[in-house]
C-alpha positions as CSV (number, residue, x, y, z in Angstrom):
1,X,-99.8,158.5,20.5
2,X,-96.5,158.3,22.3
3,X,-98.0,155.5,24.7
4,X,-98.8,153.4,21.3
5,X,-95.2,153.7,20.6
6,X,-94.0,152.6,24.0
7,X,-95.8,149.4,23.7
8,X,-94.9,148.1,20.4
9,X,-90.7,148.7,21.2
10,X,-89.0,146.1,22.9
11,X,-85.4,146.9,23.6
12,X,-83.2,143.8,24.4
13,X,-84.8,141.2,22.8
14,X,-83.8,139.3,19.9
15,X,-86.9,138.2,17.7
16,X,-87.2,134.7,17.9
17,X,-85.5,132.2,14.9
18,X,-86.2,129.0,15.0
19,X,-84.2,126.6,16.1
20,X,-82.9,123.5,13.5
21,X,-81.1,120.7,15.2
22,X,-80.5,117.0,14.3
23,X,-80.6,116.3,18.4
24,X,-83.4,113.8,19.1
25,X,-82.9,114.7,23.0
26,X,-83.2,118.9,21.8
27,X,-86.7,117.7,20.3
28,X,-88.0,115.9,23.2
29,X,-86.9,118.3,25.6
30,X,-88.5,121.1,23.0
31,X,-92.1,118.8,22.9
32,X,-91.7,118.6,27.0
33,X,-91.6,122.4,27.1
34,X,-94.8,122.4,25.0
35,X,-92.7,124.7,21.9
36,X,-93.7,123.8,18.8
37,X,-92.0,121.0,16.7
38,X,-92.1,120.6,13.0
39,X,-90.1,118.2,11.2
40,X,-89.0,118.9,7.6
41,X,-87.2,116.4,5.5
42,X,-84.8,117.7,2.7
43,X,-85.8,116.7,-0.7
44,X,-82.1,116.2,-2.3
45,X,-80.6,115.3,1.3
46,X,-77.7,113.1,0.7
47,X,-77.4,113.5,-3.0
48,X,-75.1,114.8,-5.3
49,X,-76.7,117.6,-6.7
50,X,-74.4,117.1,-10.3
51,X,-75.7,113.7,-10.9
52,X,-79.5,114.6,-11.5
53,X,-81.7,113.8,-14.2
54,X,-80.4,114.2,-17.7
55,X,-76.8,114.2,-16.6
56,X,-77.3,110.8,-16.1
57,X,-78.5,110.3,-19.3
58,X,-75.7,112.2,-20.9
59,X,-72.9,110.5,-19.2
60,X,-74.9,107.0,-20.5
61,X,-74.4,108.2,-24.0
62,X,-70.6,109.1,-23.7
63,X,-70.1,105.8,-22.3
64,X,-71.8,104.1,-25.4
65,X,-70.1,106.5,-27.7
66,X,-66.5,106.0,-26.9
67,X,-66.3,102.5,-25.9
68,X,-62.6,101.9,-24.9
69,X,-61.2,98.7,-25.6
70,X,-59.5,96.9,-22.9
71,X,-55.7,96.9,-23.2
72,X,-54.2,93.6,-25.5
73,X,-53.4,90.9,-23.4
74,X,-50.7,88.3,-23.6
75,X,-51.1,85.9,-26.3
76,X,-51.7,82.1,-25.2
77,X,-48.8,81.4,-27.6
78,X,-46.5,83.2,-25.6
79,X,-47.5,81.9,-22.6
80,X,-47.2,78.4,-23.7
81,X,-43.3,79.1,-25.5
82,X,-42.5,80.8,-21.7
83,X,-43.8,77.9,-19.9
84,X,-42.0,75.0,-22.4
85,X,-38.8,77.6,-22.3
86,X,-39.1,76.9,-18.3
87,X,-39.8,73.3,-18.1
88,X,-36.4,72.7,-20.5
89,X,-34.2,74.7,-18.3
90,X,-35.9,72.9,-15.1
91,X,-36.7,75.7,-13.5
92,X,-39.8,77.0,-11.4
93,X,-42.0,80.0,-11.5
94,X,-40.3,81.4,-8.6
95,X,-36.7,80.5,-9.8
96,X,-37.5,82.1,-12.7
97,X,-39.0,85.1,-11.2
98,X,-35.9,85.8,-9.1
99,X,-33.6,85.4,-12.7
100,X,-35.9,88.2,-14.5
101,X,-36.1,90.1,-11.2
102,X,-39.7,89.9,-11.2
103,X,-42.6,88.6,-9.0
104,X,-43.8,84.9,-9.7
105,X,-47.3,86.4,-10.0
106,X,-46.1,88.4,-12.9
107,X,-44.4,85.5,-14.5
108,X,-47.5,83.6,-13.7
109,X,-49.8,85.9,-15.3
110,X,-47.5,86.0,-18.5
111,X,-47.9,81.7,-18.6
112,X,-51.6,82.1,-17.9
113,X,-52.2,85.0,-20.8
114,X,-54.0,87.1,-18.3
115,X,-50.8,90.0,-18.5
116,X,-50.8,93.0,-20.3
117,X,-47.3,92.5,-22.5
118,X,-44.6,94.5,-21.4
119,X,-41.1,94.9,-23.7
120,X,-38.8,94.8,-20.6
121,X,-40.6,91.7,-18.8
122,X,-40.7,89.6,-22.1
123,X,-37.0,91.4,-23.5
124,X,-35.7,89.4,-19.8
125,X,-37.5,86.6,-20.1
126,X,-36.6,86.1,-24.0
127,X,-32.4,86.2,-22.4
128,X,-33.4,83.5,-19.7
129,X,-34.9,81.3,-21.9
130,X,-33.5,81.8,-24.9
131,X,-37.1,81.8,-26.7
132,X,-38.1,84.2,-29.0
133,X,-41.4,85.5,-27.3
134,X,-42.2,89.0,-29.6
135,X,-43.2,89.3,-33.1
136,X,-43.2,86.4,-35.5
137,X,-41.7,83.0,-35.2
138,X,-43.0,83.0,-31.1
139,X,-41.2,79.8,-29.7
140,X,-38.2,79.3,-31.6
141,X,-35.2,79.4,-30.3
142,X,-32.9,82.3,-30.2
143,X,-29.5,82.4,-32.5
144,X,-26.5,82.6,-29.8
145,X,-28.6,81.2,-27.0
146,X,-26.9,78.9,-24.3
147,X,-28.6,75.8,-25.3
């Protein structure tokens, strides 16, 4: 019996695991050495585990449940008494920029209606221009102005 034992334990030797690479050149040189290859693909390889199935449904019906409205954008009004305000004083975009402290981009969103209205920009402009550009009465001129 102790001979049976003596066979079967093997001290020194790690059992063998196999190996998982990415390596083409570790699999050919595995396939050379006639080892056996398998190849396994992942299922869910590159995916993001959260986003699967009915999450995506449930994120679909937040969306159509609270449907955010874009933020109020400049009324063509305003743009129109900024833009007349500018052409009496003789000024360009840019000059008019530089008075207000402001891009010309910003001033030429505001003309365009494509801004999202901001008290300081329009408070400046409405002291350049001496146009009333918030509330009612949009385009008249201001008491005390300048002109």
């Amino acid at each position: 019996m102790s001979d049976d034992w003596d066979t079967k334990l093997v001290i020194g030797h790690k059992k063998q695991v196999p190996k998982v690479t990415k390596k083409d050149s570790d699999i050919n040189a595995a396939r050379r050495s006639g080892a056996v290859v398998s190849t396994d693909r992942k299922i869910a390889g590159g995916t993001n585990k959260a986003h699967q199935g009915t999450d995506h449904q449930r994120i679909a019906k937040l969306d159509r449940e609270d449907e955010v409205a874009p933020p109020p954008k400049v009324s063509p009004s305003v743009g129109r008494a900024i833009q007349t305000g500018r052409m009496e004083l003789k000024l360009s975009q840019k000059d008019l920029a530089q008075k207000i402290n402001e891009k010309p981009s910003v001033l030429q969103d505001y003309e365009s209606g494509k801004a999202i209205p901001n008290a300081q920009i329009l408070s400046k402009l409405e002291r350049v221009l001496g146009v009333k550009l918030r509330g009612t009465d949009i385009g008249k001129k201001l008491e005390g102005s300048k002109k």
